[in-house]
C-alpha positions as CSV (number, residue, x, y, z in Angstrom):
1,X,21.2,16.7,9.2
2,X,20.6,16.2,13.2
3,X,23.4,14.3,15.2
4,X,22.4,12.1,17.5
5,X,22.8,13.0,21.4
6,X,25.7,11.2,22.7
7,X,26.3,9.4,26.4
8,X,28.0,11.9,28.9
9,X,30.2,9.0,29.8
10,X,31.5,9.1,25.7
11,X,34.1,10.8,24.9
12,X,33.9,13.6,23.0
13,X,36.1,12.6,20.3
14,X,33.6,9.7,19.2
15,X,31.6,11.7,16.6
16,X,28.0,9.4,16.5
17,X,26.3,8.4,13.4
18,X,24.6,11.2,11.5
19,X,20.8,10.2,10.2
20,X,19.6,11.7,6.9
21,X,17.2,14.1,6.8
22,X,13.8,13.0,5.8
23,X,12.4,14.7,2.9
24,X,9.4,17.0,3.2
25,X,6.4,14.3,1.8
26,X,4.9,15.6,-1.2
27,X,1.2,13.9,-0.8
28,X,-1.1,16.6,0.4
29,X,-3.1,14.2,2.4
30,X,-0.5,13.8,5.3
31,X,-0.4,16.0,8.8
32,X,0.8,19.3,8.6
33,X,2.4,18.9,11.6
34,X,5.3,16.7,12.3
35,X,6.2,15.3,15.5
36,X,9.9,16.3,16.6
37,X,11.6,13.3,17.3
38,X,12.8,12.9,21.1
39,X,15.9,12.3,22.5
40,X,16.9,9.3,24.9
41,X,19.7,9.9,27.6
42,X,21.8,7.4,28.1
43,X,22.9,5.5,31.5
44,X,26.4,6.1,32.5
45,X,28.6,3.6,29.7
46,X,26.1,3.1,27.4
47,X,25.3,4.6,24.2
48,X,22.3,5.7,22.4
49,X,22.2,2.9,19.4
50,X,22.0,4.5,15.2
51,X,19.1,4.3,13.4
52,X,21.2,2.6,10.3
53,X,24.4,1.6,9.7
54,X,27.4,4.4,8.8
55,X,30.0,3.8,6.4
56,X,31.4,0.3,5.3
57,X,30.9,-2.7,7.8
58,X,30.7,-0.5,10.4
59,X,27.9,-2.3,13.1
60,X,24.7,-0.5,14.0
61,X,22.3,-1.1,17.0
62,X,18.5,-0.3,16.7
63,X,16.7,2.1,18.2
64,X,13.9,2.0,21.2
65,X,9.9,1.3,20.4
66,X,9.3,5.1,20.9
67,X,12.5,5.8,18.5
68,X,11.1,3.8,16.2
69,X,7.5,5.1,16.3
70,X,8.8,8.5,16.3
71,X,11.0,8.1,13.3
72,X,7.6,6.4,11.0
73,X,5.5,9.4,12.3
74,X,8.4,11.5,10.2
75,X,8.0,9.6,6.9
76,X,4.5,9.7,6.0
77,X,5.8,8.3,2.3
78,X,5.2,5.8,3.6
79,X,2.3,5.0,5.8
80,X,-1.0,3.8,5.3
81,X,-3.9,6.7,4.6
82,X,-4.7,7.4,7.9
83,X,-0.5,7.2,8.6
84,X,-1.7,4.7,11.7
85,X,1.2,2.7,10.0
86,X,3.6,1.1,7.5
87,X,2.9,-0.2,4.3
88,X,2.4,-4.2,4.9
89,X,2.8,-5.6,1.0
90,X,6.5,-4.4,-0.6
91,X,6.0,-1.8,-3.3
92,X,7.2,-1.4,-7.0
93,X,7.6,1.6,-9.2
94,X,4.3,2.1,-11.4
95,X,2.9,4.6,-13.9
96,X,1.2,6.5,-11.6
97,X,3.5,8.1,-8.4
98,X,0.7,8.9,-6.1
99,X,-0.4,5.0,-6.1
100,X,1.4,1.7,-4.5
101,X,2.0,-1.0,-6.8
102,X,2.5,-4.6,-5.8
103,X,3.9,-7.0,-8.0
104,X,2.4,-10.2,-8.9
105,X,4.5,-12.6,-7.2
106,X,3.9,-10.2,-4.3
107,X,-0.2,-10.7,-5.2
108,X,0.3,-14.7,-4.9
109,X,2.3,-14.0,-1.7
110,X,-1.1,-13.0,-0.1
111,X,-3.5,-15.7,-2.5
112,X,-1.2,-18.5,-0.6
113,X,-1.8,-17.0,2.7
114,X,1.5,-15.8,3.6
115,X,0.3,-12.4,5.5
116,X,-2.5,-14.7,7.4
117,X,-1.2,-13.6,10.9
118,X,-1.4,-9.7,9.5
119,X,-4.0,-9.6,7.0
120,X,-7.9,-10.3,7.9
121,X,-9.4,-9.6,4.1
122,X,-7.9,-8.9,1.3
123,X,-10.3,-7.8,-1.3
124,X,-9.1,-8.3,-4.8
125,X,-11.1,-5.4,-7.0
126,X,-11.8,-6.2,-10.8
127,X,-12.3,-3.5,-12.1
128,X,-12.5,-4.9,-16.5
129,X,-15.6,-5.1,-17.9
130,X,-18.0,-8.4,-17.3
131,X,-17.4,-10.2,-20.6
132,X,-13.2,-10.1,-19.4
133,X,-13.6,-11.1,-16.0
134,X,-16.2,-14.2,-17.2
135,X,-13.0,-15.1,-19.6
136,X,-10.6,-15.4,-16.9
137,X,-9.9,-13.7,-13.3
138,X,-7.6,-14.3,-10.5
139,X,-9.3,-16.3,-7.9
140,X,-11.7,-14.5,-5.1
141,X,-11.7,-11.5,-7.3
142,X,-15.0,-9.6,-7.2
143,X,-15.7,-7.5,-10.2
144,X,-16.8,-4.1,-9.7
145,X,-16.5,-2.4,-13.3
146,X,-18.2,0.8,-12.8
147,X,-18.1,3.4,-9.6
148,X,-20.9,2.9,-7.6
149,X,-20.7,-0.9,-7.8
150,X,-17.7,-0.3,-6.2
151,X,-19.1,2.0,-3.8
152,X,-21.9,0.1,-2.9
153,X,-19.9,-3.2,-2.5
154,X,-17.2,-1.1,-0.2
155,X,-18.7,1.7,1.2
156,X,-22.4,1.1,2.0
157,X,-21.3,-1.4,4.5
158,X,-17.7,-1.3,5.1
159,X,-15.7,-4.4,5.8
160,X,-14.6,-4.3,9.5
161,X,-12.0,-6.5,10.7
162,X,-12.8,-8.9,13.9
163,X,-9.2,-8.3,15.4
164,X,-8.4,-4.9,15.2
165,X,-4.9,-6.0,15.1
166,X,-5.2,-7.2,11.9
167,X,-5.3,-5.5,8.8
168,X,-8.0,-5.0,5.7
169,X,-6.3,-4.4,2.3
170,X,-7.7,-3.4,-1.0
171,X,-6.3,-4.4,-4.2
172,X,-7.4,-3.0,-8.0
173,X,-6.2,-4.2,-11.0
174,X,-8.1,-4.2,-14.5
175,X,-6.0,-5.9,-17.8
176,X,-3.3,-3.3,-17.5
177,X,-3.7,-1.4,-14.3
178,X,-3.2,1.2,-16.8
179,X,-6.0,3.0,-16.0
180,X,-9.3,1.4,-15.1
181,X,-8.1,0.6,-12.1
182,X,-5.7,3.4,-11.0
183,X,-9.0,5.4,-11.6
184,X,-11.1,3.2,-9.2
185,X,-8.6,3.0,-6.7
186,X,-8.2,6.9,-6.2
187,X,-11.8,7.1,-6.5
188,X,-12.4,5.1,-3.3
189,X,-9.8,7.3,-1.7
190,X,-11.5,10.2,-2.5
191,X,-15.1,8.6,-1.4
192,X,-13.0,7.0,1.9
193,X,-11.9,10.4,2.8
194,X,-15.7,12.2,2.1
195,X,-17.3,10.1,4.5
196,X,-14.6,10.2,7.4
197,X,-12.8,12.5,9.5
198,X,-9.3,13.4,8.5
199,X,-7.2,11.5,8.6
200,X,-9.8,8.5,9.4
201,X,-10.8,5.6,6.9
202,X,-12.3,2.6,6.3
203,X,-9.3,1.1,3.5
204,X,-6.2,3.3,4.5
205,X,-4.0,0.0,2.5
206,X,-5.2,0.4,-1.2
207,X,-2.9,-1.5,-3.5
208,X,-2.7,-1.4,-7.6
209,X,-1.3,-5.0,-8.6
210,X,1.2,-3.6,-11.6
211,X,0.8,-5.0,-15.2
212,X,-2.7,-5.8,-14.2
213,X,-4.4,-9.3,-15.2
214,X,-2.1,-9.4,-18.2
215,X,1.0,-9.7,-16.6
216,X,-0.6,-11.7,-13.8
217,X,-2.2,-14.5,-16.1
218,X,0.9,-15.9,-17.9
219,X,2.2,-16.3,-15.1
220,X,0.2,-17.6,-12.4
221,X,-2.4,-19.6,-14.3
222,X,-3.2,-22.1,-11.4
223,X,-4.6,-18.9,-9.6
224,X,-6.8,-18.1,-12.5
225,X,-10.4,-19.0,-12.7
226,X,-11.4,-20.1,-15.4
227,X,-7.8,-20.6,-16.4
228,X,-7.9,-18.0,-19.9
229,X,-7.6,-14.6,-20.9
230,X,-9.9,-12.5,-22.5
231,X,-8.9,-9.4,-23.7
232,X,-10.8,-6.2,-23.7
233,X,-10.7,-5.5,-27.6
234,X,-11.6,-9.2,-28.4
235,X,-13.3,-9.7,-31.8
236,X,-16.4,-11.2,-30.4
237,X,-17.2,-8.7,-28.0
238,X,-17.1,-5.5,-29.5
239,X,-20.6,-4.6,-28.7
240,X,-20.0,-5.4,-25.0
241,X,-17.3,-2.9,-25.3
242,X,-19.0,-0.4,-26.6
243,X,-22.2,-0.4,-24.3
244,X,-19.6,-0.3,-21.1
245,X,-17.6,2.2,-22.3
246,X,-20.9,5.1,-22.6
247,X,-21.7,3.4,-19.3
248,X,-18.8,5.0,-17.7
249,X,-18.8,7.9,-19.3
């Protein structure tokens, strides 16, 4: 662990907060090099404010934009692909470690326009089979079952956002984002990164919404068009199934 530089004015018996070291990031898609984080001298009787709070109570200050900046460009756990910046949506443990998972509540958060001012297009990814996503889907979804429906509906043309200050996001699910949509997700990643140069993409915010349409449906019917759920091993389309599932093969 670094301290932080003190004020010459402080005395040297104030010992200043001690940050925690930020753990190596285990994704092999972020910078080899990391930026060593500056320090900021302070003017005679003023101190250079912690990064968090220290022990219990104890108050905290925040640190300058360049601090700031400086400390994200350390902790590419968690940035966006092209580790331009944070996450937007808050994250949940899934199956899968190398993915981000938003929960549904967090899904409706967006439906109801509550990143408006952030987000420019969110494109909801449906990645079950035809016969599933005619029984029931989460409103606005597109469905994009097989690979190069999704690359031709994301990648032929990619979506471009009017205001560059606001964002594009990405969000799969299939009826248990088990693994139908994990798979698709990671596929556009790899497709992103083929067509751009490191560390440059075209959907650096790819989301997996966790339990999938399963967990989503019970839920939040009123968000559901047509308001059902059709599952994938339903008794009346087994031949659907099975024609899909040699599709994808």
């Amino acid at each position: 662990c670094r301290q932080l530089f003190r004020s010459p004015s402080m005395p040297s018996s104030v010992i200043r907060p001690i940050l925690k070291r930020i753990e190596r990031p285990r994704d092999r898609d972020t910078p080899v090099k990391s930026k060593r984080r500056r320090s900021v001298a302070g003017t005679p009787g003023e101190e250079v404010a912690a990064a968090e709070p220290v022990g219990d109570g104890e108050a905290a200050g925040s640190f300058c934009h360049e601090e700031i900046e400086n400390l994200l460009a350390n902790d590419h756990r968690e940035l966006i692909g092209d580790f331009s910046k944070a996450y937007l949506l808050q994250t949940v443990e899934g199956k899968h470690q190398d993915l981000k998972y938003i929960s549904p509540e967090m899904m409706v958060a967006v439906l109801t326009g509550q990143f408006s001012s952030l987000i420019e297009s969110c494109v909801i990814v449906d990645c079950r089979y035809p016969y599933e996503y005619e029984g029931g889907h989460i409103k606005g979804a597109v469905n994009l079952p097989m690979e190069q429906d999704v690359e031709e509906f994301l990648l032929k043309k990619p979506i471009v956002p009017f205001d560059a200050s606001k964002r594009v996001i990405v969000i799969f699910h299939c009826e248990f984002s088990s693994e139908r949509g994990p798979r698709m997700c990671r596929f556009v990643r790899e497709k992103d990164r083929a067509c751009n140069e490191y560390p440059h993409l075209h959907y650096p915010e790819l989301y997996v919404l966790k339990g999938g349409y399963r967990e989503f449906f019970p839920q939040y019917q009123t968000h559901c068009e047509p308001q059902d759920y059709r599952p994938m091993h339903h008794e009346d389309f087994k031949e659907d199934l099975r024609k899909f599932r040699l599709k994808s093969r």
